[in-house]
C-alpha positions in Angstrom: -26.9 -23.6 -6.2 -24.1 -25.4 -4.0 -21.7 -25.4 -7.4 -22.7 -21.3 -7.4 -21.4 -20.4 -4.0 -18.2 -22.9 -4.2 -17.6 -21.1 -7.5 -17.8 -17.4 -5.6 -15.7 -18.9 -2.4 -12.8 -20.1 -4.7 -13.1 -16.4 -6.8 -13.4 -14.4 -3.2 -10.1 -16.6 -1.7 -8.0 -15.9 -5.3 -8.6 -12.1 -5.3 -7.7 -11.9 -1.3 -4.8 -13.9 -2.2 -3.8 -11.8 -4.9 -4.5 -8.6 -3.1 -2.8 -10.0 -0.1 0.4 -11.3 -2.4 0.5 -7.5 -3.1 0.8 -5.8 0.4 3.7 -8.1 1.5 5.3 -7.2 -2.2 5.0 -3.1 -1.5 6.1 -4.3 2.3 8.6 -5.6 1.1 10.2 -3.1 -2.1 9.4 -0.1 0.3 11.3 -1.1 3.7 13.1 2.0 3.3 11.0 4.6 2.5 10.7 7.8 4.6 8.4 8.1 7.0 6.8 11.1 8.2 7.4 14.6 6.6 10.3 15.3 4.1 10.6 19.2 5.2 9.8 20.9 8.5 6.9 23.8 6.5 4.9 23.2 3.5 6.3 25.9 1.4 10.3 25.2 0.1 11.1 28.3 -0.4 10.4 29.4 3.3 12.7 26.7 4.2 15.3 28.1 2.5 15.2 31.4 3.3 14.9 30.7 7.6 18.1 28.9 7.4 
């Protein structure tokens, strides 16, 4: 039973190694991505036509 749970430990600490591996790679590639809202309505063409 001791080998069992060593055996799910050392598959748990992989995965959140993995998964953590991940989030600082997408930290990382998207450092410049916009924040927030691209436009100031939801509709495009409302945009356009109040300017």
């Amino acid at each position: 039973m001791k080998k069992f749970f060593q055996f799910l430990l050392s598959v748990f600490a992989a995965v959140t190694a993995a998964l953590g591996a991940l989030v600082i790679f997408d930290r990382i590639v998207n450092k410049n991505r916009i924040k927030g809202e691209y436009l100031p309505c939801d509709n495009p063409t409302e945009c356009n036509e109040q300017t």
